[in-house]
C-alpha positions as CSV (number, residue, x, y, z in Angstrom):
1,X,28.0,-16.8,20.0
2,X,27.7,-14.6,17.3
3,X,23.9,-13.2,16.2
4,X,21.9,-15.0,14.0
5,X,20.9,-14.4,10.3
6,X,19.2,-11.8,10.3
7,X,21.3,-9.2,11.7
8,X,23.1,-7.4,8.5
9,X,26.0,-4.5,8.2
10,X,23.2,-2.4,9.0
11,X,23.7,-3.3,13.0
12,X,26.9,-2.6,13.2
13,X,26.2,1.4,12.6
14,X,26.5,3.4,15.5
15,X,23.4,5.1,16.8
16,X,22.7,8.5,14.8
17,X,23.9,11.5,17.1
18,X,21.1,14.2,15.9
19,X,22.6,17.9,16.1
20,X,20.6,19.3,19.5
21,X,18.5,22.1,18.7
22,X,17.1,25.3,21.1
23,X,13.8,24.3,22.9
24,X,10.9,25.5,21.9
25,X,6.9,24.8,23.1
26,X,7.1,21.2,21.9
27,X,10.5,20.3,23.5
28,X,9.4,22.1,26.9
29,X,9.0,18.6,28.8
30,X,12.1,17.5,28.1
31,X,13.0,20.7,30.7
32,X,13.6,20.4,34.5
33,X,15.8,23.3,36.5
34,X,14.7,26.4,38.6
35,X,11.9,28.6,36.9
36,X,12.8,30.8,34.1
37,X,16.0,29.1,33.8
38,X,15.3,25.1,32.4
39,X,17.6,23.2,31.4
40,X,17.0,20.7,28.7
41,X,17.5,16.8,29.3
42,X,20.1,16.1,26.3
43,X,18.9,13.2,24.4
44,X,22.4,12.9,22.3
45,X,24.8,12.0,24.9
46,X,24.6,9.2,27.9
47,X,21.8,8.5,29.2
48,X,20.5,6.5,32.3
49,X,17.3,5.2,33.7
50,X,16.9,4.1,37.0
51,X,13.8,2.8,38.4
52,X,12.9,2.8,42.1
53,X,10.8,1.2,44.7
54,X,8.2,0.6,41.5
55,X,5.0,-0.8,42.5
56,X,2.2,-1.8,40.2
57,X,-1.3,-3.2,42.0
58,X,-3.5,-5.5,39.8
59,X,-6.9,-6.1,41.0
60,X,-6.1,-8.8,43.2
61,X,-2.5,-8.8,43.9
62,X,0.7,-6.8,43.1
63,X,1.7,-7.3,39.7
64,X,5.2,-5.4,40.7
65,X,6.8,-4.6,42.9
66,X,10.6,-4.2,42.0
67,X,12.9,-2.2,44.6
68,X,15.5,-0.8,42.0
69,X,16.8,-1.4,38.5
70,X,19.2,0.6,36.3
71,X,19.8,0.7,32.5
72,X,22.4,3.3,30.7
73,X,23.1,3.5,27.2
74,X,25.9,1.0,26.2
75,X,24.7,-1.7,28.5
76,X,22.5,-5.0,28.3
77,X,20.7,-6.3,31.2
78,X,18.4,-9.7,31.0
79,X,15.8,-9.8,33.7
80,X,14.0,-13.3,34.7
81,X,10.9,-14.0,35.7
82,X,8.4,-16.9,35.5
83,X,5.2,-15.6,33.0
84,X,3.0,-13.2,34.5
85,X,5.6,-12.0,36.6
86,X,5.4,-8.7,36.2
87,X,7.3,-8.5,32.8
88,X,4.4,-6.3,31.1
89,X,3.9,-4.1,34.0
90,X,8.2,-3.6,34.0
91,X,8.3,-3.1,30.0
92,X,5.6,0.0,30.4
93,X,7.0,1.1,33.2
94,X,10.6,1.2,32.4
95,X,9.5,3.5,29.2
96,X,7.2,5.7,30.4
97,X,3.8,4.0,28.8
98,X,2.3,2.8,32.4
99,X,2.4,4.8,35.6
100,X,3.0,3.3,38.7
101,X,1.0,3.0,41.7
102,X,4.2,3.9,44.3
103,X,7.9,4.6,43.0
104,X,9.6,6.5,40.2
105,X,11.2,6.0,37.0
106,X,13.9,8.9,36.3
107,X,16.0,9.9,32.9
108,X,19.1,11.3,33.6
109,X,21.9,12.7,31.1
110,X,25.3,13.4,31.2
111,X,25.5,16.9,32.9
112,X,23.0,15.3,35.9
113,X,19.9,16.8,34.6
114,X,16.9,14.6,35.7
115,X,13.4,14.0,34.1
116,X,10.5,11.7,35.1
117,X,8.0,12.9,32.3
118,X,6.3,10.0,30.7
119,X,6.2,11.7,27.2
120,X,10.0,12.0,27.4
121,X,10.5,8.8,28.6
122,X,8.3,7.1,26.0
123,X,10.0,9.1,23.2
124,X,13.4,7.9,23.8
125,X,12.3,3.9,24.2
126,X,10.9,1.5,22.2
127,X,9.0,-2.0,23.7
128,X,9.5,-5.2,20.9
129,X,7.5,-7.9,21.1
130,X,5.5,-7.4,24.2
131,X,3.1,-10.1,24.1
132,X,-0.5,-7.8,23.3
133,X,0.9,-4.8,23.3
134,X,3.8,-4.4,20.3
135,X,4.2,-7.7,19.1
136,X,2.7,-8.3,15.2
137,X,0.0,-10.3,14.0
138,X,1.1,-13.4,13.9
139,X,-0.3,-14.1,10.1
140,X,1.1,-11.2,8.7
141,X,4.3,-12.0,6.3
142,X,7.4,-10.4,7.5
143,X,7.4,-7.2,4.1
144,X,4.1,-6.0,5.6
145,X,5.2,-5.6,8.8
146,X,8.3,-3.9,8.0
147,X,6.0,-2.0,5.7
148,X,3.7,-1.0,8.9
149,X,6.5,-0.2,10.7
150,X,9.0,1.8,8.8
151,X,5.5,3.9,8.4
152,X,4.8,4.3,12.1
153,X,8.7,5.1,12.6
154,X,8.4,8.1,10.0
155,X,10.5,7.0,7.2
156,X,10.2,5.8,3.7
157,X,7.9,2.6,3.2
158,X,7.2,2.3,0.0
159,X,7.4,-1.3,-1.5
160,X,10.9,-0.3,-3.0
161,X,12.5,1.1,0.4
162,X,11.0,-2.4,2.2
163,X,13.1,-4.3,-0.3
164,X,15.9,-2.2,0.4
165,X,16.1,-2.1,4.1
166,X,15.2,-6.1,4.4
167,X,18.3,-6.1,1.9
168,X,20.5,-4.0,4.4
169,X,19.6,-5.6,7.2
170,X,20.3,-9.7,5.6
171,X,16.5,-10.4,5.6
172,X,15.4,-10.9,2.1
173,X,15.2,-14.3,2.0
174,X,12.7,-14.0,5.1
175,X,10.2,-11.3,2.8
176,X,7.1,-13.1,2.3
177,X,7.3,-15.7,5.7
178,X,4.5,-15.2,8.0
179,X,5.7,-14.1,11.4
180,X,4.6,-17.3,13.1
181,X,6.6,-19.1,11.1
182,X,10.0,-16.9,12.2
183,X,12.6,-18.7,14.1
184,X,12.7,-16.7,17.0
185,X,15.9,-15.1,16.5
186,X,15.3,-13.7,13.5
187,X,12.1,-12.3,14.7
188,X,13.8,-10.7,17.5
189,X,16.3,-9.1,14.6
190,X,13.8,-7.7,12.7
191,X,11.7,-6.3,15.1
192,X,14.4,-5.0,16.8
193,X,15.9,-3.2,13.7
194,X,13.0,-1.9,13.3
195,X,12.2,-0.2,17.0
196,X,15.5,1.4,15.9
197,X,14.1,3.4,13.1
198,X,12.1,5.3,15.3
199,X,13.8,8.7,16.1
200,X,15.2,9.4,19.3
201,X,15.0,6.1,20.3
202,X,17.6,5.2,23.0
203,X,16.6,2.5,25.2
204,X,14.7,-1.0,24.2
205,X,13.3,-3.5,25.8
206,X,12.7,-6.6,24.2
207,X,9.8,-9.0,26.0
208,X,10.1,-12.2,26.2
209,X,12.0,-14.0,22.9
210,X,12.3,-16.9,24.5
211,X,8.5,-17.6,24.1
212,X,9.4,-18.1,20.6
213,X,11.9,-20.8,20.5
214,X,15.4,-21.1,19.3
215,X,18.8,-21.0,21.1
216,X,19.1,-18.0,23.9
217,X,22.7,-17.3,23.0
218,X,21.3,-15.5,19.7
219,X,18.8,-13.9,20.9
220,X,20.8,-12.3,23.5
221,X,23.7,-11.7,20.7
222,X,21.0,-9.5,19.3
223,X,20.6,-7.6,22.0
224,X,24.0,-7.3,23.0
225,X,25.1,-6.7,19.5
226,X,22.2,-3.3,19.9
227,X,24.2,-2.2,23.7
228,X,27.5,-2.2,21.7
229,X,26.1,0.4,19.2
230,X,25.5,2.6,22.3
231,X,21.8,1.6,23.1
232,X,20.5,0.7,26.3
233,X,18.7,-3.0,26.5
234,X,16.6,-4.1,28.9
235,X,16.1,-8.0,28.0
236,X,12.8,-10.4,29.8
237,X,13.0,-14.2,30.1
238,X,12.0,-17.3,31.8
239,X,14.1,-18.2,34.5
240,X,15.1,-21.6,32.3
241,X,16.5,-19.5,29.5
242,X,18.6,-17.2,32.0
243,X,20.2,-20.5,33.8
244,X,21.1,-21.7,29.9
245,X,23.2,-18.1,29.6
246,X,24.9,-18.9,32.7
247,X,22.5,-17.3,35.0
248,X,22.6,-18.8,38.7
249,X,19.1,-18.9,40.0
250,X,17.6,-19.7,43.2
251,X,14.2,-21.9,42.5
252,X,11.2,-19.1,43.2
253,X,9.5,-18.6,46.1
254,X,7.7,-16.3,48.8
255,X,4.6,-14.6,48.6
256,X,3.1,-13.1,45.5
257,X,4.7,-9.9,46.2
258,X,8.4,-11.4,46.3
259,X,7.1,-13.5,43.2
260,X,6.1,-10.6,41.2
261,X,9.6,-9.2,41.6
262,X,11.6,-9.6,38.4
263,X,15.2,-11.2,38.7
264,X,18.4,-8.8,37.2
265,X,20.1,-12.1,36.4
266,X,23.1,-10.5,33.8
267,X,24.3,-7.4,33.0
268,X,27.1,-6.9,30.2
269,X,28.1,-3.9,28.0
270,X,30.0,-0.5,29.2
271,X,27.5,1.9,30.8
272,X,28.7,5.4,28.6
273,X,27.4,7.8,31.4
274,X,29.6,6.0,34.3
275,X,32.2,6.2,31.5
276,X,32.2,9.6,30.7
277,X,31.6,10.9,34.4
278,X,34.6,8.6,35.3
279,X,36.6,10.4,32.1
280,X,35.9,14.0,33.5
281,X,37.0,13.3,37.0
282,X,40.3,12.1,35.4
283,X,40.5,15.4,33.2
284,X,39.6,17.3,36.6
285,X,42.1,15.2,39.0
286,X,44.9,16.1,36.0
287,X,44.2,19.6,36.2
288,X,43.6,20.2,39.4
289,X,47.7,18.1,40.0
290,X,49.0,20.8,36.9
291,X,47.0,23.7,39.2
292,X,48.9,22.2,42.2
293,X,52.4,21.8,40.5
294,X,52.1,25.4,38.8
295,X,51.3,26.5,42.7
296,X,54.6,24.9,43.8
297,X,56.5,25.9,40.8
298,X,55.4,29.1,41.7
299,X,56.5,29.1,45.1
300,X,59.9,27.8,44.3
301,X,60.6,30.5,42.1
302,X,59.4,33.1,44.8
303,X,61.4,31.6,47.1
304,X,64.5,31.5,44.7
305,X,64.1,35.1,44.1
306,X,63.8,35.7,47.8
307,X,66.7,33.8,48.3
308,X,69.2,35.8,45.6
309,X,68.2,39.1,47.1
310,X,68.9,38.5,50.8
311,X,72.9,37.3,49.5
312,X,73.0,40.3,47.2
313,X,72.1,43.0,50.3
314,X,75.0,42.2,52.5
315,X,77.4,42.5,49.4
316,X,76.0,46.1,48.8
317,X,76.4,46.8,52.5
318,X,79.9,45.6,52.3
319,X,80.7,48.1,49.6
């Protein structure tokens, strides 16, 4: 199903490749290598995160406890869970804005450089709609908060450029409706367009739309429509909405450690970084067969040449 209304031209634009600079003081996190030589975790290419053996305690029981998950750029993954389920504890997590109490939560790039710093991880994600965390105020009419949040993501917000971008993304007619009053995928558009003003920005998850109604095949053709522009998407849901996308679940049960483990229920896109590796180990396969056939070619001509002098010696003997 295609996305809702809601989602303009403006989603179909591929994510803006910023020109890398050299690091400096600021940028120094984003480095991880042998001292005196760092090497910078490249935010413009691929990217993966992989979470591992991540456990979060609450104050009576686990809140977490998730063995492994993985999320590159290009891909969508929906995760379900029953409500309290761990799905704030994964959102922070996953981005860098909670530590965990066991585990780790890594950033890798394209040449295989590695970071686990929180700063770095929270500047290249962005968390919509987590239920008292990022989500709006529910009174507040859909201008203002694009207002508040095309201000909080650096860029223009004056009442002019709020016309404009609710314009460009096919959300005028939806200006002045409180956010309550939203169908819930076209809140999810909105404040997903807007997490992706925020520079750097590579990885979203989105919390929970299905708490707000509507069909889950357009909220998760938002989110899907974002992984195709070369985002990674992290998607939490009930377990009811991931059986209506064709999830097949098994009825939870087990302790509340095995019931504070979130369920990777689909996972659709292309993952760019398994991609690209898989492209440079053609490129290196090719050359290393052209290395190999030159080597032969080589060979045959040495041989050839060995060949023409051992008949041309008797004839000279001969004469």
């Amino acid at each position: 199903m295609s996305a809702p209304d809601g989602v303009g031209a403006a989603d179909t634009r591929a994510p803006v490749r910023r020109r890398a600079q050299s690091p400096s003081h600021e940028d120094a996190r984003l480095h991880r290598g042998r001292v005196g030589r760092p090497r910078p975790v490249r935010l413009d290419g691929p990217l993966r995160l992989t979470l591992q053996g991540v456990h979060v305690q609450g104050r009576r029981a686990a809140m977490l406890h998730l063995p492994g998950l993985s999320l590159a750029t290009g891909e969508c993954v929906l995760v379900a869970g029953e409500p309290g389920q761990g799905h704030t504890a994964l959102a922070l997590v996953a981005t860098g804005r909670l530590a965990p109490f066991g585990g780790s939560v890594d950033l890798t790039d394209a040449d295989g450089t590695t970071t686990t710093d929180s700063e770095v991880l929270r500047r290249v994600s962005a968390v919509v709609d987590l239920p008292g965390i990022s989500e709006p105020d529910d009174n507040l009419p859909a201008v203002t908060v694009v207002a508040e949040e095309l201000a909080l993501a650096g860029v223009r917000s004056g009442r002019g450029h709020v016309h404009e971008w609710l314009d460009s993304h096919g959300l005028t007619r939806y200006r002045d409706v409180r956010m309550d009053d939203l169908a819930g995928p076209v809140r999810t558009a909105l404040l997903t367009s807007l997490a992706l003003e925020r520079r750097d920005v590579r990885f979203l998850v989105i919390s929970l739309p299905d708490r707000h109604g509507g069909d889950p095949a357009e909220w998760w053709a938002v989110a899907q429509a974002c992984a195709a522009r070369g985002y990674g998407v992290l998607v939490q849901c009930w377990r009811s909405s991931a059986r209506e996308l064709g999830a097949e679940l098994a009825p939870a049960c087990g302790d509340a450690s095995q019931r504070a483990t979130p369920v990777e229920t689909l996972r659709t896109g292309a993952d760019e970084l398994a991609a690209l590796t898989d492209s440079r180990q053609r490129t290196d396969t090719r050359e290393l067969d052209d290395t190999q056939e030159l080597d032969y070619t080589q060979e045959l001509d040495v041989a050839r040449d060995e060949r023409e002098e051992s008949e041309v010696e008797p004839h000279e003997a001969e004469q």
